[in-house]
C-alpha positions as CSV (number, residue, x, y, z in Angstrom):
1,X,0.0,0.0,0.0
2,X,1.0,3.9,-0.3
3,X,1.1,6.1,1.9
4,X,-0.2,10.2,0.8
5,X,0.5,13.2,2.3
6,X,-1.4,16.0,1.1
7,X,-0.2,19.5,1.5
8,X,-2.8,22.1,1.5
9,X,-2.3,25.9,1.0
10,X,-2.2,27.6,4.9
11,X,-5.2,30.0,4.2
12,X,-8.6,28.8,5.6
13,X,-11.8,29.2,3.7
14,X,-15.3,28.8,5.7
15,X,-16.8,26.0,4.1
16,X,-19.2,23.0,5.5
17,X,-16.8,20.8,5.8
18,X,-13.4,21.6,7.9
19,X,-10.4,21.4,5.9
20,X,-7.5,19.1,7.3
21,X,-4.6,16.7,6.5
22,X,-5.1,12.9,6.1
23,X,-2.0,10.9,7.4
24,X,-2.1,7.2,7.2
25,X,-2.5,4.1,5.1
26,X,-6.3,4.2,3.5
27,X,-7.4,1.6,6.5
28,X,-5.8,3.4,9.0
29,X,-6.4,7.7,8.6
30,X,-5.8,10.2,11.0
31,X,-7.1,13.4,10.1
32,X,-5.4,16.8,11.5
33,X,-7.3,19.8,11.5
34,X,-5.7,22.7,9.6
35,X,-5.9,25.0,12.5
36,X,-4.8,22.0,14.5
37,X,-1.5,22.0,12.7
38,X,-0.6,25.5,11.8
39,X,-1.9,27.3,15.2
40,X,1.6,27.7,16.3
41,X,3.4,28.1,13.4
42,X,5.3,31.7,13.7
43,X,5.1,31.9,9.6
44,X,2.0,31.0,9.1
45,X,-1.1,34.3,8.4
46,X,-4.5,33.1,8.2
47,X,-6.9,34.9,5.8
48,X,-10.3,34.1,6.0
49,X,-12.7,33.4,2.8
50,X,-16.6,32.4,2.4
51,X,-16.4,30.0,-0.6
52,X,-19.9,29.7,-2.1
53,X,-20.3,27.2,-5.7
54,X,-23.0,28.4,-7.8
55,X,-24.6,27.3,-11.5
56,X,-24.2,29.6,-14.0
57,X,-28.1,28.9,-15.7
58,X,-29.3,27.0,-12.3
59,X,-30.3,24.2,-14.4
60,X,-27.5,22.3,-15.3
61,X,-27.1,19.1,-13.3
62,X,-24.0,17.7,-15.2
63,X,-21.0,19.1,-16.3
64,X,-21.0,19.7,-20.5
65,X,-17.9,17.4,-21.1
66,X,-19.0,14.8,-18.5
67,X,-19.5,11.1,-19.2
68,X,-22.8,11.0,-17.2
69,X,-25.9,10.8,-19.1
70,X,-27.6,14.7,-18.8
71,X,-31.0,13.5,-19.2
72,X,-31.1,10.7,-16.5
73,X,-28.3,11.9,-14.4
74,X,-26.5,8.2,-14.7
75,X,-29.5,6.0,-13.3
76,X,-30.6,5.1,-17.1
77,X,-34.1,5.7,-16.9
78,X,-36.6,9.0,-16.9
79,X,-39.7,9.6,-16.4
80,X,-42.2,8.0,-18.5
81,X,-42.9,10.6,-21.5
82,X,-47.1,9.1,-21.6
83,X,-48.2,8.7,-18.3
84,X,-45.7,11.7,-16.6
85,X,-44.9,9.1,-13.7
86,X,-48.3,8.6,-13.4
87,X,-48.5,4.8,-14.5
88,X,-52.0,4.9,-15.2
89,X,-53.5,5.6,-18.1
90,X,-55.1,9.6,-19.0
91,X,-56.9,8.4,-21.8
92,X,-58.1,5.3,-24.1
93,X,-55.3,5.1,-26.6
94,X,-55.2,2.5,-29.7
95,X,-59.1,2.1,-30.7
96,X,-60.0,1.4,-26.9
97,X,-57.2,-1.2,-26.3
98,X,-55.9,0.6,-23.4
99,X,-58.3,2.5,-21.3
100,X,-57.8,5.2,-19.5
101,X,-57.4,4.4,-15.8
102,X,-55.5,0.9,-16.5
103,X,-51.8,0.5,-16.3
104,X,-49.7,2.8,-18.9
105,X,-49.6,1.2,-22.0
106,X,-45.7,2.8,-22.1
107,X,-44.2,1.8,-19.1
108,X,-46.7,-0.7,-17.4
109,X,-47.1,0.8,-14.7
110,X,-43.5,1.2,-13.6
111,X,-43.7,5.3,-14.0
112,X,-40.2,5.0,-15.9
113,X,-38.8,4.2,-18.7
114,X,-35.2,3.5,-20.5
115,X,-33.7,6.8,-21.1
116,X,-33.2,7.1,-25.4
117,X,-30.2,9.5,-25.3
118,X,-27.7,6.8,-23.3
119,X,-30.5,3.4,-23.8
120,X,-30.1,3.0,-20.1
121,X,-26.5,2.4,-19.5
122,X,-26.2,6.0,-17.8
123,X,-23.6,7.1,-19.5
124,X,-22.9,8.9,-22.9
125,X,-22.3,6.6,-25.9
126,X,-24.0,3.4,-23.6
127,X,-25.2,-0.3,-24.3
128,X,-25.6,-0.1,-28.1
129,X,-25.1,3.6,-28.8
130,X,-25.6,5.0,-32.6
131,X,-23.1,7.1,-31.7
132,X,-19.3,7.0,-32.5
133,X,-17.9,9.7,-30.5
């Protein structure tokens, strides 16, 4: 096994999550708190930052150049496009042959179905893909 030692830049930035040092094997870690460390230190000027990660558009769940599916976020199915996660029927559709109120004739009941743009693998040029990027 390695062992790591990460060095991290001695500012501090206000976040959720304390920042610290990970000493160890990966069965074994001791984590130091920054401030833990570096509270003696004679060279060492703390400046403080509030570090705050927002979406550009507020929309966008995946990265552009990211290998995850966008449209079913990597579980490989969405929301069935008939029913709209219903799983019933809205109306009779087919000359009668499935009425409304009885099991989507789409998903069959399930209230998903297999994502088209990855065909359920979760992932961008999936099982089968037309693509050849």
């Amino acid at each position: 096994m390695a062992n790591a030692l990460c060095f991290i830049p001695v500012s501090s930035f206000k976040s959720h999550s304390k920042p610290g040092l990970v000493i160890g094997a990966s069965n074994a870690r001791k984590v130091l708190q920054v401030n833990d460390v570096f509270r003696m230190s004679r060279t060492a000027k703390f400046q403080s930052a509030e570090v705050k990660a927002a979406d550009a558009d507020g929309n966008q769940r995946t990265k552009p150049n990211s290998l995850v599916c966008a449209d079913c976020d990597g579980n490989g199915a969405v929301l069935c496009s008939q029913c709209k996660g219903n799983g019933v029927n809205g109306v009779d559709h087919f000359n009668g042959q499935f009425k409304a109120g009885g099991l989507c004739w789409l998903c069959r009941g399930k209230k998903e179905i297999l994502c088209g743009n990855c065909n359920g693998a979760g992932y961008v040029g999936g099982f089968m893909s037309r693509f050849d990027d």
